[in-house]
C-alpha positions in Angstrom: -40.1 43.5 -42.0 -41.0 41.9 -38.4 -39.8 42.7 -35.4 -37.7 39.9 -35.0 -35.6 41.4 -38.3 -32.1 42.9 -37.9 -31.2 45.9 -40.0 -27.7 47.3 -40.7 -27.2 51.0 -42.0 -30.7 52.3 -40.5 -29.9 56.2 -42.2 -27.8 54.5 -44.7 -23.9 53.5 -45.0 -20.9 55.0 -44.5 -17.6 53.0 -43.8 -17.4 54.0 -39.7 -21.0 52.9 -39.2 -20.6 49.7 -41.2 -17.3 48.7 -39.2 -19.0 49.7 -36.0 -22.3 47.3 -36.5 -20.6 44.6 -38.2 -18.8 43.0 -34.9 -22.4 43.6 -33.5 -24.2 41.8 -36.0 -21.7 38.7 -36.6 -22.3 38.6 -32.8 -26.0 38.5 -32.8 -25.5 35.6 -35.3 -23.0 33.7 -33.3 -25.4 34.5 -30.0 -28.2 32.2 -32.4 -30.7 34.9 -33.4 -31.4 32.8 -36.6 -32.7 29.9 -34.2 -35.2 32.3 -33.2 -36.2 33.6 -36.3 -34.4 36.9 -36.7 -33.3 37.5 -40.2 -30.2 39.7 -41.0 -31.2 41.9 -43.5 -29.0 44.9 -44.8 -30.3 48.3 -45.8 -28.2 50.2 -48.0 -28.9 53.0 -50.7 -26.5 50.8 -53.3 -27.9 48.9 -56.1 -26.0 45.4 -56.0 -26.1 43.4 -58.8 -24.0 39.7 -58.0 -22.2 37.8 -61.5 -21.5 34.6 -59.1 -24.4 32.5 -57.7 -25.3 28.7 -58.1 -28.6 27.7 -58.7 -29.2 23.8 -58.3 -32.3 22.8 -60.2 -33.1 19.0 -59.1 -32.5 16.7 -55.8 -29.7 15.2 -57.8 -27.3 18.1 -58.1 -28.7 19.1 -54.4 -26.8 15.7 -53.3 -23.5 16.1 -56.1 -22.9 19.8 -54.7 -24.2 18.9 -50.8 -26.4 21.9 -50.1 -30.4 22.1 -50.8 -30.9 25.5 -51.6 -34.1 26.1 -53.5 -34.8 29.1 -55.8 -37.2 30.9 -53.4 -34.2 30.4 -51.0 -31.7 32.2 -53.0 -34.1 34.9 -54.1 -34.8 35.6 -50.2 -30.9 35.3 -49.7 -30.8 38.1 -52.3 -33.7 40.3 -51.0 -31.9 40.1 -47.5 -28.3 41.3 -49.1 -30.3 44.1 -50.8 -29.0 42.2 -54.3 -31.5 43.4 -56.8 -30.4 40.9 -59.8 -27.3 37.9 -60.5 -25.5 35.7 -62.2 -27.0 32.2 -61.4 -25.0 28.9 -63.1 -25.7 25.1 -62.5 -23.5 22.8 -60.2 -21.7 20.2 -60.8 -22.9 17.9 -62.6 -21.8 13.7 -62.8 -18.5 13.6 -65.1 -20.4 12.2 -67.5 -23.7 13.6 -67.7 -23.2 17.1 -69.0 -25.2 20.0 -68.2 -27.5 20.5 -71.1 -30.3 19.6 -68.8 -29.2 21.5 -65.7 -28.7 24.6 -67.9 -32.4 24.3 -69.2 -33.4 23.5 -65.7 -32.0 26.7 -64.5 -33.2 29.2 -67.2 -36.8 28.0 -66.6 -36.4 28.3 -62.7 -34.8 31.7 -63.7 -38.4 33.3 -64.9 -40.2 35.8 -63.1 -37.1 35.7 -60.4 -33.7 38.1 -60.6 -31.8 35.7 -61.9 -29.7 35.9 -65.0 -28.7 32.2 -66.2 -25.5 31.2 -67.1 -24.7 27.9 -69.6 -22.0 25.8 -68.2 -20.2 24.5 -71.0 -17.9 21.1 -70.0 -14.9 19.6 -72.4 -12.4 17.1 -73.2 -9.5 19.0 -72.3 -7.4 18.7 -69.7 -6.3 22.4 -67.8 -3.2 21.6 -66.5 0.3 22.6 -67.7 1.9 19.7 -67.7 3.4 18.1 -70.4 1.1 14.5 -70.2 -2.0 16.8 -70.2 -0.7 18.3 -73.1 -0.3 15.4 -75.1 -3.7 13.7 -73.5 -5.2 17.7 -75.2 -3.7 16.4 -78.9 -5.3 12.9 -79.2 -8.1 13.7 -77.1 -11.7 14.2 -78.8 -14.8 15.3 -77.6 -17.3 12.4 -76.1 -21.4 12.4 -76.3 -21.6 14.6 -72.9 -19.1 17.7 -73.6 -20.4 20.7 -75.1 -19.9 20.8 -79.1 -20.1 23.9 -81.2 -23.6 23.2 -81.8 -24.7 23.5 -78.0 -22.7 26.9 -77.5 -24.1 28.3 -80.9 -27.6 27.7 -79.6 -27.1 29.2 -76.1 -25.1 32.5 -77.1 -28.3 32.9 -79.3 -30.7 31.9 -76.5 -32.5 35.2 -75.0 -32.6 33.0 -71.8 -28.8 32.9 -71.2 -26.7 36.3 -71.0 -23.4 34.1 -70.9 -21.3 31.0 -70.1 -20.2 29.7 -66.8 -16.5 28.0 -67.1 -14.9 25.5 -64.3 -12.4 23.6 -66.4 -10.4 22.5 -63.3 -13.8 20.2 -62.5 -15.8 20.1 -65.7 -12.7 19.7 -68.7 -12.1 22.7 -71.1 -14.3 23.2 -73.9 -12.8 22.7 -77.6 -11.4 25.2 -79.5 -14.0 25.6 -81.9 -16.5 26.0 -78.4 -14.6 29.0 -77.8 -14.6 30.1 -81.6 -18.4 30.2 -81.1 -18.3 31.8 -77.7 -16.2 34.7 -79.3 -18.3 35.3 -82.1 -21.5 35.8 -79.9 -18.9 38.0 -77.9 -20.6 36.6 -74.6 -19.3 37.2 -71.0 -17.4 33.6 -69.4 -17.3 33.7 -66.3 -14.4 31.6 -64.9 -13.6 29.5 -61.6 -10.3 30.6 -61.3 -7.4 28.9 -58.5 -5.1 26.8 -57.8 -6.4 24.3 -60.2 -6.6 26.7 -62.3 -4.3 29.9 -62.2 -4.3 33.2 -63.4 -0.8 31.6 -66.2 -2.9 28.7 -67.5 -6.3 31.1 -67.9 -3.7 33.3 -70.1 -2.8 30.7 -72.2 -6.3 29.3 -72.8 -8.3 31.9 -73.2 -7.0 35.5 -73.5 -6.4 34.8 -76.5 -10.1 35.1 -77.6 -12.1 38.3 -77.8 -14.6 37.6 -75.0 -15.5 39.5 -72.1 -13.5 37.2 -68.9 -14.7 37.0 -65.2 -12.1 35.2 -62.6 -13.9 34.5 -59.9 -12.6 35.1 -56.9 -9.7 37.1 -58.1 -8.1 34.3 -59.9 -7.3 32.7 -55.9 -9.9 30.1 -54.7 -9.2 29.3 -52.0 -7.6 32.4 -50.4 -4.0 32.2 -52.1 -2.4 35.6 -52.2 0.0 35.1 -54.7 -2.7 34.2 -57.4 -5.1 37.0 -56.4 -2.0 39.6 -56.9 -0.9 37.8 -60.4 -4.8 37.9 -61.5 -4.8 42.1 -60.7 -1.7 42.5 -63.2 -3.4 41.1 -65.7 -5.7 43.4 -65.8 -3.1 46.2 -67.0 -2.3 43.7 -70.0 -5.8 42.4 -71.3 -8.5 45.1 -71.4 -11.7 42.4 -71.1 -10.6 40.6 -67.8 -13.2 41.4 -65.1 -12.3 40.1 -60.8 -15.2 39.2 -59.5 -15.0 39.2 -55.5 -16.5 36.0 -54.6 -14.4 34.7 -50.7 -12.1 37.4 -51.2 -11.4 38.1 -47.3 -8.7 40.0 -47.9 -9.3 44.2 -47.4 -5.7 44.9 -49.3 -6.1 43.0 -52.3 -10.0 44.4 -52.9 -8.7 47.7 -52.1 -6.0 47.6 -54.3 -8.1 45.6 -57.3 -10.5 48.8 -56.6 -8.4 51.1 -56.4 -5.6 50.3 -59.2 -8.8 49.2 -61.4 -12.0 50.6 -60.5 -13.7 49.6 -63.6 -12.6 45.9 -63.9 -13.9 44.6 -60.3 -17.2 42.9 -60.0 -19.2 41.8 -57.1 -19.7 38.1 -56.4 -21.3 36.8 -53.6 -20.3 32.8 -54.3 -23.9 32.0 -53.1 -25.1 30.2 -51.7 -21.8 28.3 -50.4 -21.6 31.7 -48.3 -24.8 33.9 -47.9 -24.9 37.1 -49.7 -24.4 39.2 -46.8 -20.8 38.1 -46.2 -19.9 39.4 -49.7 -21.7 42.4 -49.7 -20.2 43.6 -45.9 -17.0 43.0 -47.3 -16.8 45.7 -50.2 -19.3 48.2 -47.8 -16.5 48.2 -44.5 -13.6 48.7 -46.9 -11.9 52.0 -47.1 -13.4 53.2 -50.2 -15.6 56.0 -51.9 -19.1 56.0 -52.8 -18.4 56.0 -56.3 -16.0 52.8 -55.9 -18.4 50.8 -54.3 -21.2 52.0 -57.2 -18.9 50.9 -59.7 -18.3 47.3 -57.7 -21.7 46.7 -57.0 -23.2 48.2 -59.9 -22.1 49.8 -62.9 -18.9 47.6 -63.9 -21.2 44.0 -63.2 -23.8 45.9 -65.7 -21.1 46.7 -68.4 -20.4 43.0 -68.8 -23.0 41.8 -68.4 -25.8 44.4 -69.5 -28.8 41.8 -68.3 -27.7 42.8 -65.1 -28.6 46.7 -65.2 -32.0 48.6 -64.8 -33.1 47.9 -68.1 -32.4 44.1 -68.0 -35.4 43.2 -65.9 
């Protein structure tokens, strides 16, 4: 590392020295130390593993999503957040273009880096709990760009992807006989979860099926409360819903989600909309134990999704 590199935790972290240099470092930041090269890197003794990145493989999702980060950038990003593997998924893609070639795109830019590619899977169906998208759901029919049962089949049994990436408030909801496919492979979804798409109507589209589920962002995007509270009691009713911690600024609700649940919450960095730092400060200044940040970081992302631990690569 140069000189021009800032370090955090210098003999390692404990909750009073992370609190103590984070106001310096945000501060060195807003001063402009990245204009003159400085690079703010943390050092930490955790292994981080991260379920919620976006990779965007062309020029053309660069423009749809509105921010060029390349694959060497995100790895860096990583490298600097001390994030030794993650979860990367494609962005949007144009309503009716599908993502079987972003997908592809992103498993091949995936190789030799510590990525683990998601398939996002798009559908007819609309989300919403009202009664016109309800009867829209019983006429409606898959078009030429959704996923079918064919395309799940053949990524759950693709050694390139180690799950499915869900956003059904953007992309549709996938058919029923998607899911049926999904469950059979038993693969991890990972979920954008929100206003668009609460914590109730997740419940009543999916829980039903014996997958492994991640809500992203604690079932809140963007910061609602409410959500993020109903998406931690659902975790004492279905035993394979996962929070991951993607823009959850909130110390009480992690803390709570941590320590109510310490086996069901999973970091998420929601890179590279925010840089992996941000995500990773977060769960090291709360007021937690060693062996609850381990779990967050570490051993709960590798449980579901195995690709993710020491073995996986």
């Amino acid at each position: 590392m140069g000189t021009d590199d800032v370090r955090l935790f210098p003999s390692g972290p404990t909750r009073e020295n992370a609190r103590e240099t984070l106001g310096d470092n945000l501060k060195l930041l807003r001063d402009g130390a990245t204009k003159s090269g400085a690079m703010l890197e943390l050092e930490h003794r955790f292994r981080i593993t991260d379920v919620t990145a976006r990779l965007d493989p062309d020029e053309e999702s660069v423009a749809t999503v509105g921010r060029d980060v390349t694959p060497e950038t995100l790895q860096r990003e990583f490298r600097q957040a001390g994030v030794v593997r993650g979860v990367v998924t494609p962005g949007r893609r144009p309503a009716d273009e599908g993502y079987v070639r972003a997908n592809n795109a992103v498993a091949r830019l995936s190789v030799d880096r510590p990525f683990v590619p998601f398939a996002r899977l798009n559908g007819p169906r609309d989300p919403s709990e009202t009664t016109a998208a309800r009867l829209r759901n019983f006429a409606t029919s898959p078009e030429s760009h959704h996923a079918d049962p064919e395309d799940a089949e053949q990524y759950a049994y693709d050694d390139r992807f180690a799950g499915f990436s869900l956003d059904p408030a953007t992309d549709g909801l996938p058919t029923e006989d998607v899911l049926a496919v999904i469950e059979d492979a038993g693969a991890p979804v990972r979920v954008a979860a929100g206003r668009q798409f609460p914590p109730s109507t997740v419940t009543d589209t999916l829980l039903s099926y014996d997958f492994p589920v991640i809500l992203s962002s604690f079932g809140g995007f963007p910061l609602d409360r409410g959500l993020m509270h109903e998406a931690i009691d659902l975790l004492e009713e279905f035993d394979e819903v996962y929070l991951d911690t993607a823009f959850v600024r909130y110390r009480d609700l992690l803390e709570r989600g941590l320590l109510e649940h310490p086996d069901r919450i999973v970091f998420g960095s929601g890179a590279p909309d925010a840089h992996p730092n941000v995500g990773v400060m977060e769960v090291l200044t709360l007021d937690l134990s060693e062996d609850h940040l381990n779990k967050v970081f570490d051993r709960n992302p590798a449980r579901v999704v195995p690709e993710l631990g020491s073995g996986g690569g």
